[in-house]
Kinemage of the C-alpha trace (Angstrom):
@kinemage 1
@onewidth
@group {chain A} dominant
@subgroup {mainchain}
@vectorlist {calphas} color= white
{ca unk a 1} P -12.572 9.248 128.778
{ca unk a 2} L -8.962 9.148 127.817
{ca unk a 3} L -5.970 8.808 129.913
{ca unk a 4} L -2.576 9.016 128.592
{ca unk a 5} L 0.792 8.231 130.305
{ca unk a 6} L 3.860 9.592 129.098
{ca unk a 7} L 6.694 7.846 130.579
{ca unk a 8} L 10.173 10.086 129.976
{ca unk a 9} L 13.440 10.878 131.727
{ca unk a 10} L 13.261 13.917 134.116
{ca unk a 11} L 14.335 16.377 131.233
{ca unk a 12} L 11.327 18.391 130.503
{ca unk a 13} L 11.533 21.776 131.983
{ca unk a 14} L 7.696 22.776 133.564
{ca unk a 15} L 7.178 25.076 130.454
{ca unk a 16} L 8.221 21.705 128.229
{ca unk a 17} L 6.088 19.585 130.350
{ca unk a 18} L 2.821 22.491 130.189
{ca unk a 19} L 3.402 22.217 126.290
{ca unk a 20} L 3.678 18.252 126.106
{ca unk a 21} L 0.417 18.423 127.558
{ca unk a 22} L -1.439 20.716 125.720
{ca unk a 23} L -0.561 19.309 122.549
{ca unk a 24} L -1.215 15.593 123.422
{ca unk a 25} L -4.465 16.637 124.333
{ca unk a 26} L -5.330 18.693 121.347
{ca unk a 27} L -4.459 15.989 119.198
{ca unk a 28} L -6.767 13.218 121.180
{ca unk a 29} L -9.430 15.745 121.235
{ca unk a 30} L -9.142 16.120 117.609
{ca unk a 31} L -8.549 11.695 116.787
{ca unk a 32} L -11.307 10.978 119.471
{ca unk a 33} L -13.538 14.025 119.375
{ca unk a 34} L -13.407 13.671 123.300
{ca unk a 35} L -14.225 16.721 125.726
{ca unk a 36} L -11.173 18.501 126.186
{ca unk a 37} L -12.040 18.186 130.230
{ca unk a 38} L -12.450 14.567 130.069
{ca unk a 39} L -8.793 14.435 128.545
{ca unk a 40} L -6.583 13.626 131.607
{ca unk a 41} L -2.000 13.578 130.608
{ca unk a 42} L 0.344 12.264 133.139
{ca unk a 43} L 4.070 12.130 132.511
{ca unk a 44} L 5.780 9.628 134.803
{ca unk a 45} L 9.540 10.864 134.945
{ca unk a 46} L 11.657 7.643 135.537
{ca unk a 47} L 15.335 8.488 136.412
{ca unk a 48} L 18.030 7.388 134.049
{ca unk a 49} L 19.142 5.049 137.064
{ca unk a 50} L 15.754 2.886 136.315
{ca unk a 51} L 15.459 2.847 132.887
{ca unk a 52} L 17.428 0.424 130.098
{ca unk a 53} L 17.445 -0.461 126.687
{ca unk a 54} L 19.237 -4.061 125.218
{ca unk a 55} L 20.079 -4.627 128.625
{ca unk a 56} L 22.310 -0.996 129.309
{ca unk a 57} L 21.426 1.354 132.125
{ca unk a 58} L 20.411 4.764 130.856
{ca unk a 59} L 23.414 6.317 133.174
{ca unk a 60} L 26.010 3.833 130.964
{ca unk a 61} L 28.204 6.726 128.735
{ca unk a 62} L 28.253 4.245 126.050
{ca unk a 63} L 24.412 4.040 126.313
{ca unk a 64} L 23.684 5.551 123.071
{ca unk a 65} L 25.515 3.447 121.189
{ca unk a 66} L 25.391 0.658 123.461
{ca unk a 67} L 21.231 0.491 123.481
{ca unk a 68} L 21.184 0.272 119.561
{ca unk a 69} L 22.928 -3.528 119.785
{ca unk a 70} L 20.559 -6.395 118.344
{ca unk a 71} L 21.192 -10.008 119.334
C-alpha cells in the first residue's frame, strides 16, 4: 500500500507535522481509494546545513534569492 516521504527542513512544529499527515493521507485515501491503515507518511527533516538549491547551501542569507539563479 502507499508510502509517502516528505522530505522538509526541521520547521514543522509536532501539531504541523500531526496535520501534514492527516491530510496527505486523506487525500491518497481519497486518489487511491486505499485503506486508511495501509497509508503509511514519513517526513524526513533534513537540516538547512544539508540541503541546496543552484548550488547554495540552505544556511547562505542570500539563499532565497541566490537559489532562484538559472544558468
Amino acid at each position: 500500500m502507499p508510502f509517502i516521504t516528505v522530505t522538509t527542513w526541521p520547521s514543522q512544529s509536532d501539531e504541523q507535522a500531526q496535520a501534514l499527515i492527516e491530510e496527505i493521507t486523506k487525500a491518497t485515501h481519497a486518489v487511491t481509494g486505499a485503506p486508511l491503515d495501509k497509508i503509511a507518511v514519513v517526513i524526513n527533516e533534513i537540516p538547512q546545513s544539508r540541503w541546496g538549491e543552484a548550488g547554495v547551501m540552505a544556511t547562505n542569507p542570500e539563499f532565497p534569492e541566490l537559489s532562484r539563479k538559472r544558468a
